[in-house]
DRENMIKOL-671586 format. One record per atom (N, C-alpha, C, O): residue in three letters; y, x negated, z. Coordinates in pm, whole numbers, padded with zeros to 5 digits, always signed. Atoms other than C-alpha are relative to their C-alpha. Layout:
AlaYXZ;...
This chain:
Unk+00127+00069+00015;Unk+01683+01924+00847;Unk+00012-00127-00085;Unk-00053-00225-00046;Unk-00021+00091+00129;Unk+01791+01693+00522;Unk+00030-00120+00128;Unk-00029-00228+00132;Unk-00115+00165-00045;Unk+02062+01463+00816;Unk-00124-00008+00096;Unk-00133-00129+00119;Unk+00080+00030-00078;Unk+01761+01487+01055;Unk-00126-00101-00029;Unk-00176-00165+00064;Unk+00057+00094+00057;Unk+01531+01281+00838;Unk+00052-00129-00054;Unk-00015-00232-00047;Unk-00097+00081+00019;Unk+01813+01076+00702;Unk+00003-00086+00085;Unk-00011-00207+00066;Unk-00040+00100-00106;Unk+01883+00978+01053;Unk-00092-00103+00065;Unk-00063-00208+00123;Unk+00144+00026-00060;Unk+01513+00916+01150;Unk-00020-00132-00118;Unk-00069-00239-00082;Unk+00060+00071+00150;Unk+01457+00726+00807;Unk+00101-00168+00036;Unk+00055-00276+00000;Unk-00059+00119+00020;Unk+01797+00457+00919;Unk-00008-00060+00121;Unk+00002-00182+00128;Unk+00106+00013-00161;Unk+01666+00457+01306;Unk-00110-00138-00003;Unk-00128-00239+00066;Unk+00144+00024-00098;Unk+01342+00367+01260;Unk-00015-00109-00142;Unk+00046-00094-00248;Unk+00021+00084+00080;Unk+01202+00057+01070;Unk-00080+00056-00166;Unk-00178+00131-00161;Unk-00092+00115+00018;Unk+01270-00048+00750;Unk+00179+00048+00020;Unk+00271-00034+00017;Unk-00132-00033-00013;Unk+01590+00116+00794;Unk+00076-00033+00076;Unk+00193-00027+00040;Unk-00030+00101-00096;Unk+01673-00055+01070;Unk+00005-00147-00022;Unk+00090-00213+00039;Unk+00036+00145+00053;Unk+01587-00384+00940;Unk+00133-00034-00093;Unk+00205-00132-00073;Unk-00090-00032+00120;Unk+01828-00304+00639;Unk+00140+00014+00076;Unk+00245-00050+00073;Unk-00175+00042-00136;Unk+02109-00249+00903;Unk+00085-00076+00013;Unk+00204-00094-00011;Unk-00002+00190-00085;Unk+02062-00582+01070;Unk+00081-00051-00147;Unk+00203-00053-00140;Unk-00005+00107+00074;Unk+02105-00766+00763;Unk+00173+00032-00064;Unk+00254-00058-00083;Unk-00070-00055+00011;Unk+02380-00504+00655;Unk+00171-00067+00109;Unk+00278-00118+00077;Unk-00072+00061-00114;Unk+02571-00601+00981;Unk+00028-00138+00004;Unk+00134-00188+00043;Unk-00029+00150+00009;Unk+02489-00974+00919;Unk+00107-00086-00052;Unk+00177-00181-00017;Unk-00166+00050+00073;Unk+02731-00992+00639;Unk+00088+00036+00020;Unk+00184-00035-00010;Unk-00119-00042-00085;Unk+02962-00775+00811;Unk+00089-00104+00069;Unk+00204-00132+00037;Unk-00016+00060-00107;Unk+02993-00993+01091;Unk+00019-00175-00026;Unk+00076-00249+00054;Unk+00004+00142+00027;Unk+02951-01352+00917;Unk+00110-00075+00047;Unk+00091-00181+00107;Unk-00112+00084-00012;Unk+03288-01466+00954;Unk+00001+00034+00136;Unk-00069-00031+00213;Unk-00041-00020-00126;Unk+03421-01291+01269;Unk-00096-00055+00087;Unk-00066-00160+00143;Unk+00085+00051-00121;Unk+03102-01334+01506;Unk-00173-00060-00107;Unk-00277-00001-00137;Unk+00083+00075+00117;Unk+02888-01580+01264;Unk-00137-00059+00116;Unk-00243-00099+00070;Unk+00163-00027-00028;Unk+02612-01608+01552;Unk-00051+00124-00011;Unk-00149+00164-00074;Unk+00074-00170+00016;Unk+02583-01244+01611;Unk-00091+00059-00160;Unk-00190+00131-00175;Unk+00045+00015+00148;Unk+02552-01283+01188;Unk-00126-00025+00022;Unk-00212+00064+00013;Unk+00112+00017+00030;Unk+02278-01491+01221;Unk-00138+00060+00086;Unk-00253+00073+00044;Unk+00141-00092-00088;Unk+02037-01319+01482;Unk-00021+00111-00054;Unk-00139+00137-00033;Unk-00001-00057+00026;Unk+02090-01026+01311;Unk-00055+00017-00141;Unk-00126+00110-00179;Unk+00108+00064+00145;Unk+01967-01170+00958;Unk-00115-00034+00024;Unk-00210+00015-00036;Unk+00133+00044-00063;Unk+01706-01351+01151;Unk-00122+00154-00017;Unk-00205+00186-00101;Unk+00068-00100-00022;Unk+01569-01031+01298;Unk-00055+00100-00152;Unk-00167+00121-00197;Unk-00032-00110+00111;Unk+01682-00779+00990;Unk-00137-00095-00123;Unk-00232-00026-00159;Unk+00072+00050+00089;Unk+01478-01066+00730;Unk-00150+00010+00061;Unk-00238+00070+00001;Unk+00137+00029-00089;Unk+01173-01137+00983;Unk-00048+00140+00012;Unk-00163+00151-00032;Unk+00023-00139-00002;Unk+01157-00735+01046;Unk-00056+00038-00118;Unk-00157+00107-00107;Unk+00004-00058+00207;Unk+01134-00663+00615;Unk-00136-00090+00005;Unk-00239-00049-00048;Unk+00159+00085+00105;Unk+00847-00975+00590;Unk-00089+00065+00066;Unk-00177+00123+00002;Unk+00129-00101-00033;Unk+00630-00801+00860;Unk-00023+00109-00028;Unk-00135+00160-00011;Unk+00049-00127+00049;Unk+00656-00504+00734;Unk-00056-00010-00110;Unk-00128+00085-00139;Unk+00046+00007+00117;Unk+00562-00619+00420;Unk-00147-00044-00003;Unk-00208-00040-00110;Unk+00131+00051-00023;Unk+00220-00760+00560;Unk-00120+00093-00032;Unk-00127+00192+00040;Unk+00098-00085-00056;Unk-00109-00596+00474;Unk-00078-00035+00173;Unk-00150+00056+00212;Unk+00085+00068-00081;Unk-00261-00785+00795;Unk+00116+00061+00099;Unk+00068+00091+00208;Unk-00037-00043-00169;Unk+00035-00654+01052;Unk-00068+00180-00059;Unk-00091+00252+00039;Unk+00031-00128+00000;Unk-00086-00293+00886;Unk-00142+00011+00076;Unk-00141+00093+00168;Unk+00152+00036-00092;Unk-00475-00371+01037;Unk+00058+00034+00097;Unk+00059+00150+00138;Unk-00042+00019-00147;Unk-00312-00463+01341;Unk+00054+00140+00080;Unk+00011+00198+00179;Unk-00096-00121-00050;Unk-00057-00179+01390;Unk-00105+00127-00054;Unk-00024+00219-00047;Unk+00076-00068+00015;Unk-00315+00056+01291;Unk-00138+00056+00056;Unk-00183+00170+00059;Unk+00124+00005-00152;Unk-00643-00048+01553;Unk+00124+00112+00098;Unk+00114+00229+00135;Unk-00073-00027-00153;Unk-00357+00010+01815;Unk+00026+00145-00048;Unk+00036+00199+00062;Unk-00017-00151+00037;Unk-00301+00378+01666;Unk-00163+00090-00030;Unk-00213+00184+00032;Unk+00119-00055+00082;Unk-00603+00490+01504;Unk-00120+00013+00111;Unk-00231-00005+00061;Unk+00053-00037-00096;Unk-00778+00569+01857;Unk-00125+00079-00034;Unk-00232+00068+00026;Unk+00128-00095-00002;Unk-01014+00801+01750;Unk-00066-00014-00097;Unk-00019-00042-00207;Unk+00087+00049+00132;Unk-01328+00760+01553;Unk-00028+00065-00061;Unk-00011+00179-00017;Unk+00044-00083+00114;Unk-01449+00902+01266;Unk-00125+00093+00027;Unk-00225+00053+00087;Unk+00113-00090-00035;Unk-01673+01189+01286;Unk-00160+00001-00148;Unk-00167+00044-00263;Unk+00079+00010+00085;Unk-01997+01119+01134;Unk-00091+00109-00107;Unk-00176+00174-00046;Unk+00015-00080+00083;Unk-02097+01329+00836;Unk-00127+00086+00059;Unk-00132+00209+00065;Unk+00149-00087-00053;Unk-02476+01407+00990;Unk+00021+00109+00106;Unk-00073+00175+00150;Unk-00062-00095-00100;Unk-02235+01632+01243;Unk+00040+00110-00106;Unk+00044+00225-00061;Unk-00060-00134+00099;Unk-02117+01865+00955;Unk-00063+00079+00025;Unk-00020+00155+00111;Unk+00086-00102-00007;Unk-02378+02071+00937;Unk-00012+00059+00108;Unk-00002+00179+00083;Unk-00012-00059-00185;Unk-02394+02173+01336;Unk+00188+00001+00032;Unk+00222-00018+00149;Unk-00139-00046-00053;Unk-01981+02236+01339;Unk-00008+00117+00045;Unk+00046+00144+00153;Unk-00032-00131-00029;Unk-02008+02555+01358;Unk-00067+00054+00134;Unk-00055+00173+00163;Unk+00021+00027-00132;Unk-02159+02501+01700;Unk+00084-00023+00091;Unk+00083+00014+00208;Unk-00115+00075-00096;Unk-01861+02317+01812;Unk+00121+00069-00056;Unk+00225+00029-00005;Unk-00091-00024+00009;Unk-01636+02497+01663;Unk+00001+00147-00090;Unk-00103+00202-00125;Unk+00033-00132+00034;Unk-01479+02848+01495;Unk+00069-00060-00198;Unk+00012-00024-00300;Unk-00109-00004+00139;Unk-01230+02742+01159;Unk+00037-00188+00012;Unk+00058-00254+00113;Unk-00105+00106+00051;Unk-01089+02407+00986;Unk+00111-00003-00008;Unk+00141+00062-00108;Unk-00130+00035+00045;Unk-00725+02314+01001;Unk+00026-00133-00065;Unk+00017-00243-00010;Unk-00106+00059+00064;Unk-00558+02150+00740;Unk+00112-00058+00002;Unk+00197-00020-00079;Unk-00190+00018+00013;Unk-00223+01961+00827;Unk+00033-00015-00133;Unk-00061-00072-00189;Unk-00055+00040+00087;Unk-00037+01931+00525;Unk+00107-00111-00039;Unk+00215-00110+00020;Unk-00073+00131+00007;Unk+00124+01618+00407;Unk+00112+00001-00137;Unk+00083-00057-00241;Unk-00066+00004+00131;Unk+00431+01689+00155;Unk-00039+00043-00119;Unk-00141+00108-00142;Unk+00026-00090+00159;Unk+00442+01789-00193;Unk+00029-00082-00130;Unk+00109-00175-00115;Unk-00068+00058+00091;Unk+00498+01663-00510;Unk+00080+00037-00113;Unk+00020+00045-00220;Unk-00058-00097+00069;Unk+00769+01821-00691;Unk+00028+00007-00178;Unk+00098-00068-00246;Unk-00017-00017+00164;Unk+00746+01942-01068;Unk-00079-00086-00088;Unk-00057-00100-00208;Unk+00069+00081+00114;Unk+00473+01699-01183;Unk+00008+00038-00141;Unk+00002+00161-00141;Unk-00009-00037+00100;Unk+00500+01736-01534;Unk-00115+00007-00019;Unk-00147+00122-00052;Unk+00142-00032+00073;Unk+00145+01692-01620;Unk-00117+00132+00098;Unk-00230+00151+00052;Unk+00021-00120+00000;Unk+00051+02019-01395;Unk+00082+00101-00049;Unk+00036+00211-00079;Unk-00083-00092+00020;Unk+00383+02173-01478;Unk+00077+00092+00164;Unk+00138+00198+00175;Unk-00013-00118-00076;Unk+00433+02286-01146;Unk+00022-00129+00165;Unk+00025-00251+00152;Unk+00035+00084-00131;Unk+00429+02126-00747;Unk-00146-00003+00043;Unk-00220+00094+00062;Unk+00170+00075-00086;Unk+00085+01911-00604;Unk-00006-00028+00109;Unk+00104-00064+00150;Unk+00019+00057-00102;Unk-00011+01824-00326;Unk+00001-00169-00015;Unk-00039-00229-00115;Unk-00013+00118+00019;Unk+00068+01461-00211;Unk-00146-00080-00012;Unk-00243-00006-00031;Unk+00139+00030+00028;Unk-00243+01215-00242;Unk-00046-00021+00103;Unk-00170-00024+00106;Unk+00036-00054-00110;Unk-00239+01222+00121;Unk-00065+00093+00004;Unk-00187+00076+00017;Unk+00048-00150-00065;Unk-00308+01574+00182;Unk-00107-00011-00107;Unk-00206-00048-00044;Unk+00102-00002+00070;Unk-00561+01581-00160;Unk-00105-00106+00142;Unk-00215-00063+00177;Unk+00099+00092-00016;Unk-00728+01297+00039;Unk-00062+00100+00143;Unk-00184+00104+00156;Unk+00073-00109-00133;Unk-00790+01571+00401;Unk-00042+00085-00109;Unk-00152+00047-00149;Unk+00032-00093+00078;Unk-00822+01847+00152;Unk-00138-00011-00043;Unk-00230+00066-00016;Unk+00139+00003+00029;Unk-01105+01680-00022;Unk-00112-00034+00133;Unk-00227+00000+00106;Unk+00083-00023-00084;Unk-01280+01610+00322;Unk-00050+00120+00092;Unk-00166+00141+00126;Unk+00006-00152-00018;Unk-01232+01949+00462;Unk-00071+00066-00067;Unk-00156+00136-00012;Unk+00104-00085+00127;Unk-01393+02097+00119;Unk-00115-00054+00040;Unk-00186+00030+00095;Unk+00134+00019-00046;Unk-01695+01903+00199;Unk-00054+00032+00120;Unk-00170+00072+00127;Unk+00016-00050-00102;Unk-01670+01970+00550;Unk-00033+00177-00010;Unk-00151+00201+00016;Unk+00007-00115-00032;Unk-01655+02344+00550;Unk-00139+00046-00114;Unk-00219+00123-00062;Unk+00083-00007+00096;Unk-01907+02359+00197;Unk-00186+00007+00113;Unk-00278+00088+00130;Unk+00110+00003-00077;Unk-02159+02196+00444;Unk-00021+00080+00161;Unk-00136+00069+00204;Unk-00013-00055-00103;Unk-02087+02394+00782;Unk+00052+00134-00027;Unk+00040+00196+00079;Unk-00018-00056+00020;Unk-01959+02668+00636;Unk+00071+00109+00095;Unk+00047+00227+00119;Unk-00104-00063-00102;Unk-01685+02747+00878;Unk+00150-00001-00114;Unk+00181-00082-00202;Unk-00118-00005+00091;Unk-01338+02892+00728;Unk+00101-00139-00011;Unk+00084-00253+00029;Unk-00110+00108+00010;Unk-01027+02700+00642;Unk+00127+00088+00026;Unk+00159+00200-00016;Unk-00169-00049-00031;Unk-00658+02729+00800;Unk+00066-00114-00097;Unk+00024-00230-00093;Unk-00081+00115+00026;Unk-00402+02541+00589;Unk+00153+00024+00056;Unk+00217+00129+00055;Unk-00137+00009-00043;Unk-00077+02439+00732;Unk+00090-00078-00021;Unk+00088-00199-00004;Unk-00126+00084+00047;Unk+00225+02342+00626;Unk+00140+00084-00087;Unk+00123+00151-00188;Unk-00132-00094+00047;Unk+00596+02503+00540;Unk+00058-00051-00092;Unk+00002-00136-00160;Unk-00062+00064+00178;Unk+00879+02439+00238;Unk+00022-00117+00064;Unk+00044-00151+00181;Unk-00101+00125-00029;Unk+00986+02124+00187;Unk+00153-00025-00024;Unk+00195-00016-00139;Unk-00153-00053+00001;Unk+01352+02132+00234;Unk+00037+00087-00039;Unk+00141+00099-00104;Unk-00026-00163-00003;Unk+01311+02498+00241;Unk+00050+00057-00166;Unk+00150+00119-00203;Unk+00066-00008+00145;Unk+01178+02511-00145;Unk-00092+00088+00005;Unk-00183+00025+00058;Unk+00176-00077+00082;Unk+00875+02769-00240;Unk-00012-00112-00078;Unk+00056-00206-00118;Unk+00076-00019-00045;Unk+00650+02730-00280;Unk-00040-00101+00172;Unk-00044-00224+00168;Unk+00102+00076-00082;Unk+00486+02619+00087;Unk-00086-00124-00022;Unk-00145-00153-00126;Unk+00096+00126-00009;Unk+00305+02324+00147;Unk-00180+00078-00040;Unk-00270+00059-00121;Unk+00133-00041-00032;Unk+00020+02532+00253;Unk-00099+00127-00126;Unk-00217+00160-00135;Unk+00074-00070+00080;Unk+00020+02779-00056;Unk-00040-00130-00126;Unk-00145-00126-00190;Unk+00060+00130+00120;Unk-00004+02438-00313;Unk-00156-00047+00044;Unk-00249-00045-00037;Unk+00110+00029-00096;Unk-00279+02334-00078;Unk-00120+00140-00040;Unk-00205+00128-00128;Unk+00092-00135+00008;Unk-00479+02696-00069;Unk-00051-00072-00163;Unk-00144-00149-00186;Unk+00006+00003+00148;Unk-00435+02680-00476;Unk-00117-00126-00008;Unk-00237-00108-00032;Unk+00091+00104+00053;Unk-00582+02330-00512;Unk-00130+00011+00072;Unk-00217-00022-00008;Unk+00114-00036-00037;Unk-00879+02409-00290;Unk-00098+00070-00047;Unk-00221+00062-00043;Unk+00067-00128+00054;Unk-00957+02689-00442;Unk-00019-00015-00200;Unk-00077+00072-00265;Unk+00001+00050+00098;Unk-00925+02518-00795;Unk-00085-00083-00043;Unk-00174-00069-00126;Unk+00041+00120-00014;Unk-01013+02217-00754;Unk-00112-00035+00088;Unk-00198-00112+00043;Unk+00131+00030-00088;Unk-01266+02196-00464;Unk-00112+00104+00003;Unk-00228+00087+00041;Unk+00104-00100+00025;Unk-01407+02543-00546;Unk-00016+00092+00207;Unk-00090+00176+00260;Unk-00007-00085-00166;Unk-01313+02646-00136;Unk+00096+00104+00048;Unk+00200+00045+00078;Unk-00087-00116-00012;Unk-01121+02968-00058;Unk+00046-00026+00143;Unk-00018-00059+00244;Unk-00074+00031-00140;Unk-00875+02934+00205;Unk-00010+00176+00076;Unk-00006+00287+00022;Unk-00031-00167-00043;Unk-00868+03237+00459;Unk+00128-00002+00024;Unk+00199+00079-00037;Unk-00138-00044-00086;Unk-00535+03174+00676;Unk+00093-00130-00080;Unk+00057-00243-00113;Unk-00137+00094+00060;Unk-00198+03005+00524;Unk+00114+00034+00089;Unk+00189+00131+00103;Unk-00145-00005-00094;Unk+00042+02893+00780;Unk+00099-00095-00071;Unk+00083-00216-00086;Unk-00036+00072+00121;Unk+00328+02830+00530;Unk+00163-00012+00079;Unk+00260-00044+00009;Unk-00112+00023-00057;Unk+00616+02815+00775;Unk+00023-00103+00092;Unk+00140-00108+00130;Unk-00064+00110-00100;Unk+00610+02500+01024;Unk+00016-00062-00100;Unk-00023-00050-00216;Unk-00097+00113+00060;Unk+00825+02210+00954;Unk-00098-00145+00083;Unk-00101-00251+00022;Unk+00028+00125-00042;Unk+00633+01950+01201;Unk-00128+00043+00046;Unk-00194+00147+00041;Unk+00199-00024-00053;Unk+00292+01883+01353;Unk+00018+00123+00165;Unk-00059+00206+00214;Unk-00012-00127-00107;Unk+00422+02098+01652;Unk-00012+00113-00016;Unk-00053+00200+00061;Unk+00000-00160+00021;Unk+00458+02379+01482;Unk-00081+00021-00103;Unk-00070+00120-00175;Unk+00102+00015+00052;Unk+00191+02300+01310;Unk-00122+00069+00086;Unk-00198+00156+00043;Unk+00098-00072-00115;Unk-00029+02386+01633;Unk+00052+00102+00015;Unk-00007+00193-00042;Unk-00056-00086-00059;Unk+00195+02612+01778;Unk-00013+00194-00119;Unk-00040+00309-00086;Unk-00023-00116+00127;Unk+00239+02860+01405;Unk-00172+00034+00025;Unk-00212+00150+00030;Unk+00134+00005+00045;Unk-00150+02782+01398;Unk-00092+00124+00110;Unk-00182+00205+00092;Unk+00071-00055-00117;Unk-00237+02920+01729;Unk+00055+00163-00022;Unk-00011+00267-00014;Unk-00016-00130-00002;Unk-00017+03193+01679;Unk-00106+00146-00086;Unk-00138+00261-00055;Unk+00070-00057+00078;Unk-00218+03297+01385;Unk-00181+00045+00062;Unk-00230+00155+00087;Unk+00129+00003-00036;Unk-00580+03215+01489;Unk-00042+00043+00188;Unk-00155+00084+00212;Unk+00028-00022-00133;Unk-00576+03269+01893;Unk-00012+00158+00021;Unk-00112+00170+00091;Unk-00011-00161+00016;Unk-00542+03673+01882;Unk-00140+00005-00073;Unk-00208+00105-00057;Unk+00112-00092+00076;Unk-00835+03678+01661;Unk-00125-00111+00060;Unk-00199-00176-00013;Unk+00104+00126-00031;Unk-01065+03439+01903;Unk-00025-00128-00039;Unk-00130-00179-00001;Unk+00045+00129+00025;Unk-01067+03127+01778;Unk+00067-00137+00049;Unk+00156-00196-00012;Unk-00047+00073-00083;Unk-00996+02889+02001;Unk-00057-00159-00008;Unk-00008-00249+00060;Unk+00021+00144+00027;Unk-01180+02568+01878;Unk-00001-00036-00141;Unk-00066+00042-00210;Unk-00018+00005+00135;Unk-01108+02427+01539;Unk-00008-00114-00017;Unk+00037-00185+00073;Unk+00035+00122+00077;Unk-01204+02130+01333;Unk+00177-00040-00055;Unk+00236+00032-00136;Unk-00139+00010+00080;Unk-00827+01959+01258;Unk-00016-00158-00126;Unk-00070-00268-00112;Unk+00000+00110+00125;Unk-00812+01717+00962;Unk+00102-00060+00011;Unk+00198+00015-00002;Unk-00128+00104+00107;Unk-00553+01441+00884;Unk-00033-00102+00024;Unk-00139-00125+00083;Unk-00016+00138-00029;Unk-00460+01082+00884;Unk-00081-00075+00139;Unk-00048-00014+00241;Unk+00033+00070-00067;Unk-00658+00838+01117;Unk+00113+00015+00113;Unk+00100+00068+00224;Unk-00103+00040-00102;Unk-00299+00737+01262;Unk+00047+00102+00047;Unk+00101+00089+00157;Unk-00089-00103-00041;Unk-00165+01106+01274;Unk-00120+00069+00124;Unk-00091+00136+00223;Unk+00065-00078-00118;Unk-00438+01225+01485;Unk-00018+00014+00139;Unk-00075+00109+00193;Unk+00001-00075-00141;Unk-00392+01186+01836;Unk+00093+00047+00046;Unk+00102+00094+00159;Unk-00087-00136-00106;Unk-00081+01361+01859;Unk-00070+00063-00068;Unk-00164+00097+00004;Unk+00057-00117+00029;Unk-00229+01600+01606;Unk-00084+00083+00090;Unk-00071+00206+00094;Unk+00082-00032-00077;Unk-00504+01632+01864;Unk+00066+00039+00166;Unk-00002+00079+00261;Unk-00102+00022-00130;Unk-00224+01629+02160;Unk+00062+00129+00019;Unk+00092+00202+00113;Unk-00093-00147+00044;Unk-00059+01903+01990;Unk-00051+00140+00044;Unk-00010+00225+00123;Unk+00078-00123-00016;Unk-00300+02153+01963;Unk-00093+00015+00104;Unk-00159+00119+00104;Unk+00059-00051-00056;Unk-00478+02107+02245;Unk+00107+00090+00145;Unk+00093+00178+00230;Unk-00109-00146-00084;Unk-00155+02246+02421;Unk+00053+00083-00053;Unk+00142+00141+00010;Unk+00012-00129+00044;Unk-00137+02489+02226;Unk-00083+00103+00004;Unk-00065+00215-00043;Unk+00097-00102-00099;Unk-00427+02645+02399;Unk-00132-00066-00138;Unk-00223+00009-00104;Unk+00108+00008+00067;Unk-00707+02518+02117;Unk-00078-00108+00050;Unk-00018-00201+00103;Unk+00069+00111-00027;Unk-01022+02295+02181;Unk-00023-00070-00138;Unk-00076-00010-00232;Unk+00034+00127+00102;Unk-01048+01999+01936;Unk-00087-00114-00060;Unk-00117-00228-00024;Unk+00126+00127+00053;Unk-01298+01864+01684;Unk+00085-00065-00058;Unk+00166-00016-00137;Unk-00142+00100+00131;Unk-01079+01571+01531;Unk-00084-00014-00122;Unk-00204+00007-00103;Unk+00106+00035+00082;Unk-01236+01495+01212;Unk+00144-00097-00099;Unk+00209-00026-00176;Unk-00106+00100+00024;Unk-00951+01165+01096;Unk-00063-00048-00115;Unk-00171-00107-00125;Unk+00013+00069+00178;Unk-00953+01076+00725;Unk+00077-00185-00001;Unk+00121-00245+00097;Unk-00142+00072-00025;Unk-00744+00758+00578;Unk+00007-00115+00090;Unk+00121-00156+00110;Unk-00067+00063-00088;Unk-00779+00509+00824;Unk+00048-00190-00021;Unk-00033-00280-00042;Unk-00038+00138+00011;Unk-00602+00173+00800;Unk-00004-00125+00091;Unk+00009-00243+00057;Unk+00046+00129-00131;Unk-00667-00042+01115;Unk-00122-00026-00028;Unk-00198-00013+00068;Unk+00087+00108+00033;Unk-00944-00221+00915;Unk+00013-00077-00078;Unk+00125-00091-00128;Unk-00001+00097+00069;Unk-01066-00498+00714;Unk+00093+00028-00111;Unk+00048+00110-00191;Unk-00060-00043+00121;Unk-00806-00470+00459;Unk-00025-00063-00171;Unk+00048-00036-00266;Unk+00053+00074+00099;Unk-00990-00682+00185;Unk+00131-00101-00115;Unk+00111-00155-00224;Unk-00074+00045+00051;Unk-00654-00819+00102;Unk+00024-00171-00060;Unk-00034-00253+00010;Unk+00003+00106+00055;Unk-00571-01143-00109;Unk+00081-00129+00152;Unk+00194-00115+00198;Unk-00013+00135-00092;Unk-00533-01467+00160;Unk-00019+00086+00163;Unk+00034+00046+00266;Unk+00033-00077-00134;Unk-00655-01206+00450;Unk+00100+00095+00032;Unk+00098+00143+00145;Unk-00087-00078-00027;Unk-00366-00994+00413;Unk+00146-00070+00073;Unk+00225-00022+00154;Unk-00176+00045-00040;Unk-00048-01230+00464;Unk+00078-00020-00107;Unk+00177-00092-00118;Unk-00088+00039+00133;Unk+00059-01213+00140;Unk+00103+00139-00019;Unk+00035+00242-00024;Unk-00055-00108-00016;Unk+00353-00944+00126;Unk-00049+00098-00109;Unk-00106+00059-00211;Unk+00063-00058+00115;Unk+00272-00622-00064;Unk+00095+00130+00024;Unk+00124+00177+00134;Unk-00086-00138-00042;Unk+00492-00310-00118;Unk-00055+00084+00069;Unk+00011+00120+00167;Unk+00016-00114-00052;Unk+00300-00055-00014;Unk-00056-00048+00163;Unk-00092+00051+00227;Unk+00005-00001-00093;Unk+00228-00219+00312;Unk+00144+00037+00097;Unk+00156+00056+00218;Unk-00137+00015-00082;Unk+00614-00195+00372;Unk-00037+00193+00044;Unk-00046+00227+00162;Unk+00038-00119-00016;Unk+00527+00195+00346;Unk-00095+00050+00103;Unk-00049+00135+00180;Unk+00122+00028-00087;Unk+00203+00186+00551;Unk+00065+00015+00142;Unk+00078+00114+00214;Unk-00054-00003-00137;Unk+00371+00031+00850;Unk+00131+00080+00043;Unk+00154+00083+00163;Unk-00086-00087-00028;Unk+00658+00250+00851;Unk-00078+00142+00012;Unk-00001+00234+00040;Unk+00088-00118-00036;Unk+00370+00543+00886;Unk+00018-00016+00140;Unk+00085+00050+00220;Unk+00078+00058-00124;Unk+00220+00344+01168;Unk+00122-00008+00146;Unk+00102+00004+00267;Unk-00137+00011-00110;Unk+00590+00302+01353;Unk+00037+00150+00011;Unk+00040+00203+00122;Unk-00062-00125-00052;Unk+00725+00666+01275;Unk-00119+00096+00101;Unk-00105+00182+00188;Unk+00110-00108-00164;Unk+00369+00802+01473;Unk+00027-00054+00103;Unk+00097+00021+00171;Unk-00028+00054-00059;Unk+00397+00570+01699;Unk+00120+00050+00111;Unk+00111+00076+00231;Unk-00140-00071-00068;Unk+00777+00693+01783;Unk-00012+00133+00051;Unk+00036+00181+00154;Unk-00021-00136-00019;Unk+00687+01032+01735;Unk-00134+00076+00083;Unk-00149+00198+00077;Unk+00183+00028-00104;Unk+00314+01027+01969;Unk+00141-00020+00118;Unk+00145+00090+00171;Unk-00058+00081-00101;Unk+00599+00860+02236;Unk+00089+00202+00016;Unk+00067+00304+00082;Unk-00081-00116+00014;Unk+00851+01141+02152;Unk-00021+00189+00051;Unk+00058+00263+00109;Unk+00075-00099-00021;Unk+00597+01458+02165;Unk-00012+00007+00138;Unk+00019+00119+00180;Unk+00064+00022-00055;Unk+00466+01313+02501;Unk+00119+00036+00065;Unk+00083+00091+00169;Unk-00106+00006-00113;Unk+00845+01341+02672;Unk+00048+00146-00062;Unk+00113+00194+00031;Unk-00130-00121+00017;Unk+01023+01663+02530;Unk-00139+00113-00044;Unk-00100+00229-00060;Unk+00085-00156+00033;Unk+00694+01918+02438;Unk-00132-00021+00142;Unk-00254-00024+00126;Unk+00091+00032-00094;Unk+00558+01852+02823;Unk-00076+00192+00023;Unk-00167+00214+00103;
C-alpha cells in the first residue's frame, strides 16, 4: 500500500512536474532541447498548479453536483434510511489531544452530517480503515469525535476499507442485509461523483449531500493569479479525482 501511493504521488501532478525538471538537468548537456521542453513543461506545470484561479476552474469541471439545500434536511428521512460518512485521513499523535484526529477535511463532512442527522434524525455510518494499517481506524477517531464533539452517536463503523470502493462495497456489506438501501453520503464537492458512482453499484440509492466545494469565486488577491501554496495542494485533489473518477469508470465496470 505505502509503494502504491508513492507511485501515484510521482505519476500524477506535482510529482510529475518535479520529474520533468528533474530530467531537464539530467539531460542538459546530452539532449539540451529535450532539457528545455522538459523545464518548460516541468516549470509551467508547478506555476499552474500553484494558481488559486486554475483551482476555480479545475474544480466547476469536477464539482458536478450541487449542494443540497438545508430546507431538505428535515424531510431526509423520506428519501432516505442512514448517513454515510467517507473518511478523509487522520492526524497522527496531535500533541494537544494526545492521541489521533480526524483530518480538517473529514471534521469539515463530520460537522455537516451532525447537523444533518440532528435535524432529520436518520442514523450515521462512518467509514474509513487504518492508515497504513495503524489503529486506531479512521472510522473509530471519527465515531469518537462525533460523539464528543458534535454530541451524535454513531450506530455502524466500517473501519476496514482502504478506498472509496470499498468504501461502498464494506458499506453495503454492512447496511444492505439489514434494509437499507438508500443513504445520505457526505464528502468533498470534488470527491462526490465517483463517491456517488461507487455506491450506487454497490446496490444503494443516493442522496449526495457535497461539503467543501472549490470551483468558486475564490476571493483571492489579483482574482486568483497570484501563486499560493495551498492551491498547489488543492489542484493536486482536483487531478488525483479526476484520474481516479477516469480509473473507477474502466476497471470496477
Amino acid at each position: 500500500m505505502p509503494f502504491r501511493y508513492f507511485l501515484k504521488n510521482l505519476l500524477l501532478p506535482p510529482g510529475i512536474f518535479l520529474l520533468f525538471i528533474l530530467f531537464a538537468w539530467w539531460l542538459r548537456k546530452s539532449r539540451p532541447l529535450v532539457a528545455r521542453v522538459l523545464f518548460v513543461v516541468g516549470l509551467g506545470g508547478m506555476w499552474a498548479m500553484s494558481l488559486p484561479i486554475v483551482v476555480e476552474w479545475s474544480g466547476k469541471g469536477i464539482e458536478t453536483i450541487p449542494p443540497m439545500p438545508q430546507s431538505d434536511w428535515a424531510t431526509l428521512a423520506q428519501r432516505a434510511d442512514a448517513i454515510v460518512v467517507l473518511g478523509s485521513g487522520r492526524e497522527r499523535n496531535d500533541p494537544s489531544w494526545g492521541g489521533d484526529i480526524p483530518t480538517g477535511t473529514a471534521l469539515e463532512r463530520m460537522r455537516y452530517a451532525a447537523r444533518m442527522a440532528k435535524a432529520s434524525g436518520l442514523p450515521i455510518l462512518v467509514a474509513g480503515g487504518l492508515h497504513y494499517g495503524e489503529p486506531p481506524s479512521e472510522a473509530a477517531i471519527m465515531a469518537d469525535s462525533l460523539r464528543d464533539d458534535f454530541g451524535v452517536t454513531v450506530r455502524w463503523q466500517e473501519g476496514e476499507s482502504r478506498t472509496t470502493w470499498e468504501n461502498a462495497t464494506m458499506s453495503a456489506a454492512m447496511l444492505l442485509p439489514q434494509g437499507i438501501k438508500r443513504v445520505v453520503v457526505v464528502t468533498q464537492a470534488w470527491h462526490m461523483p465517483r463517491s456517488v458512482w461507487s455506491f450506487e453499484k454497490a446496490g444503494f440509492s443516493v442522496v449526495p449531500a457535497p461539503v467543501g466545494y472549490l470551483g468558486k469565486d475564490n476571493a483571492r488577491p489579483f482574482g486568483g493569479w497570484s501563486p499560493e501554496a495551498r492551491a498547489v495542494w488543492q489542484n493536486g485533489q482536483l487531478l488525483n479525482e479526476a484520474a481516479g473518477l477516469v480509473g473507477y469508470k474502466l476497471f470496477y465496470r
